[in-house]
C-alpha positions in Angstrom: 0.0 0.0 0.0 2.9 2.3 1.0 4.3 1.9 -2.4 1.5 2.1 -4.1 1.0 5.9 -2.3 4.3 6.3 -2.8 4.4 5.8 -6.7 1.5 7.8 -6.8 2.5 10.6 -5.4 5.7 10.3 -7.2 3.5 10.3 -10.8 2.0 13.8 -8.9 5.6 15.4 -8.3 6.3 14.4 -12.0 3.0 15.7 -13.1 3.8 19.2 -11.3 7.4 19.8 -12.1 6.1 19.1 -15.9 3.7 21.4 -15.4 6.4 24.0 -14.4 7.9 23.4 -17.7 4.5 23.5 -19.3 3.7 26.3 -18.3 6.7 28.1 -16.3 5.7 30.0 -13.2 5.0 33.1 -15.1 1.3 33.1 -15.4 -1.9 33.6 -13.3 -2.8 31.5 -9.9 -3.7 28.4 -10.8 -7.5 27.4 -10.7 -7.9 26.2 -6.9 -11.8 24.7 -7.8 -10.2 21.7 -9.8 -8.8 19.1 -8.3 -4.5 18.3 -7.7 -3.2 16.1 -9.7 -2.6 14.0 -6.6 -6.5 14.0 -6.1 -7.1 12.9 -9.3 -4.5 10.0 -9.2 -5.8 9.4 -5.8 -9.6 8.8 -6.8 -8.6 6.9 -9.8 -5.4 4.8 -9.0 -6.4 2.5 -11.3 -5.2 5.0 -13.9 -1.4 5.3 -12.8 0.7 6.1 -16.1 -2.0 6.6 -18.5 -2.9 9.9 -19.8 -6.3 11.8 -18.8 -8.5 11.4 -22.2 -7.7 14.9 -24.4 -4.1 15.3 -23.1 -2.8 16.0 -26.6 1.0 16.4 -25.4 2.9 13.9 -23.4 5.0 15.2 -20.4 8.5 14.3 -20.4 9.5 11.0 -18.5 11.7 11.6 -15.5 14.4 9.4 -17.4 13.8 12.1 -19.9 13.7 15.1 -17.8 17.2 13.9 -16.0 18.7 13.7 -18.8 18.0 16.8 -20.7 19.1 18.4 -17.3 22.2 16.1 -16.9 21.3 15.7 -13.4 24.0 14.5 -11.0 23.5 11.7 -8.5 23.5 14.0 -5.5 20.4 16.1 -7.2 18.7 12.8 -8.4 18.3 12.1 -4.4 17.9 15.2 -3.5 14.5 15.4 -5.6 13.9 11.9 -4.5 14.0 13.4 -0.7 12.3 16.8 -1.6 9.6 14.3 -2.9 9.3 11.9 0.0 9.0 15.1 2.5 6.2 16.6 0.2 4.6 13.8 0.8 4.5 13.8 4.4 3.3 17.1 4.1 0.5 16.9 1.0 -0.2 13.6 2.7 -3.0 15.4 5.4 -4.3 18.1 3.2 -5.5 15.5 0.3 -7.2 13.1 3.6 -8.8 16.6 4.7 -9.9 17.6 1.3 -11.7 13.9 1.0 -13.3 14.4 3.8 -14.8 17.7 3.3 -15.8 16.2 -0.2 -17.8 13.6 2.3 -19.5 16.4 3.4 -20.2 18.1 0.8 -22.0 14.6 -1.1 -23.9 14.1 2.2 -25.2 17.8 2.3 -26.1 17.3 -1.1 -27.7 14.3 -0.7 -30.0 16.2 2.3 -30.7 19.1 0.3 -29.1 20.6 2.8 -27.9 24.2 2.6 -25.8 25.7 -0.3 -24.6 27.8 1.7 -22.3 25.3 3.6 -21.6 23.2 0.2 -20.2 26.5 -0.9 -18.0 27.4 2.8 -16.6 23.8 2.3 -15.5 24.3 -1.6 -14.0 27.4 -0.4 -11.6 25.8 2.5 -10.9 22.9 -0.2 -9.8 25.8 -2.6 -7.5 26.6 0.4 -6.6 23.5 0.8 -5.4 22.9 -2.4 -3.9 26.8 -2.4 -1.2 25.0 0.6 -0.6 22.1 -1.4 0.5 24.1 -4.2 2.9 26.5 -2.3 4.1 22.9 -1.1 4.8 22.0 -4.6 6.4 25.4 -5.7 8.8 25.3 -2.6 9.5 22.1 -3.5 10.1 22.8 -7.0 12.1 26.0 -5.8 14.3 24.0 -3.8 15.2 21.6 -6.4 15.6 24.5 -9.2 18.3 26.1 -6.8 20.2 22.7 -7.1 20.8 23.3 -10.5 23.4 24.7 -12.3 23.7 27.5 -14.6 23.3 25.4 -17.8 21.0 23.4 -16.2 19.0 26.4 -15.3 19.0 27.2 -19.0 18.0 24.0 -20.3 14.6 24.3 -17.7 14.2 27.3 -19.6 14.4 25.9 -22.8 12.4 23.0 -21.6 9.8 25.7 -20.3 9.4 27.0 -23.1 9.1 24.0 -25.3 6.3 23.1 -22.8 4.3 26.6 -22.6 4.3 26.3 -26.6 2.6 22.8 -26.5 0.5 23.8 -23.6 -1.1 27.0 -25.5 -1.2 24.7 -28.5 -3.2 22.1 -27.0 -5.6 24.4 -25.2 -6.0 26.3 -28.6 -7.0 23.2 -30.2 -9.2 22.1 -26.6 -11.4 26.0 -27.0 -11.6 25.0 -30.8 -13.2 21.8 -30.2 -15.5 23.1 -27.6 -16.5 26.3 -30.1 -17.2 23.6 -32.5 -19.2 21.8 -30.2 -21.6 24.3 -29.1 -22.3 25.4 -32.8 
């Protein structure tokens, strides 16, 4: 079972550093009403390694991130340990965000008030606000590892990334246009 987190988790620390190079840390706050990749890979571990359906680009692999970035063996376990320790500390916000999810299902499911389904989607939205300053320190740490040229080659990587990302969600508001026509 330990692995099993473990690995997952993993796939999520992959998933967010690609997303750094995706999309570089340049642009707006990210959208706090959808779901970590961590939650997603937690709700649906049945799903580890495949792509979400429409995911149009593939992520680098870490094999493939290390070695555009010529990682050494000393930054290799220091990511490894930056991982493990985000886990500890993601760990309790994704069991908290589940079980204000509970909450929100069973108020649903009474009709209760709206009012409370919306005070709980707000305190997930912090929730997931944490866990993503938990992934950028992380990320910051293991950015200040690197060297100069392998500073530059994240930022070529970036870049690379950010094109494909605004490629693929060009083609995604297309599709949708289409759609509602």
């Amino acid at each position: 079972m330990k692995t099993s987190i473990l690995k997952n988790f993993n796939i999520a620390i992959i998933t967010f550093l690609t997303s750094f190079v995706v999309t570089g840390m340049t642009y707006a706050e990210p959208d706090f009403s959808r779901p970590m990749p961590e939650e997603v890979m937690q709700s649906r571990p049945q799903m580890q390694g495949v792509r979400p359906a429409g995911q149009m680009h593939k992520h680098p692999s870490p094999e493939e991130f290390e070695r555009r970035l010529n990682l050494t063996e000393e930054q290799k376990t220091f990511a490894k340990e930056q991982r493990e320790r985000s886990i500890e500390k993601i760990k309790p916000i994704l069991d908290e965000i589940s079980t204000k999810k509970a909450q929100i299902d069973k108020i649903r499911n009474n009709e209760n008030s709206s009012a409370d389904v919306l005070k709980l989607e707000n305190e997930i939205k912090g929730l997931r606000k944490q866990a993503h300053e938990i992934r950028k320190e992380n990320f910051k740490a293991f950015e200040a590892t690197l060297s100069e040229s392998q500073r530059k080659e994240l930022d070529i990587m970036k870049n690379e990334g950010r094109k494909e990302f605004e490629k693929m969600h060009k083609l995604d508001r297309m599709n949708k246009s289409v759609k509602h026509n």
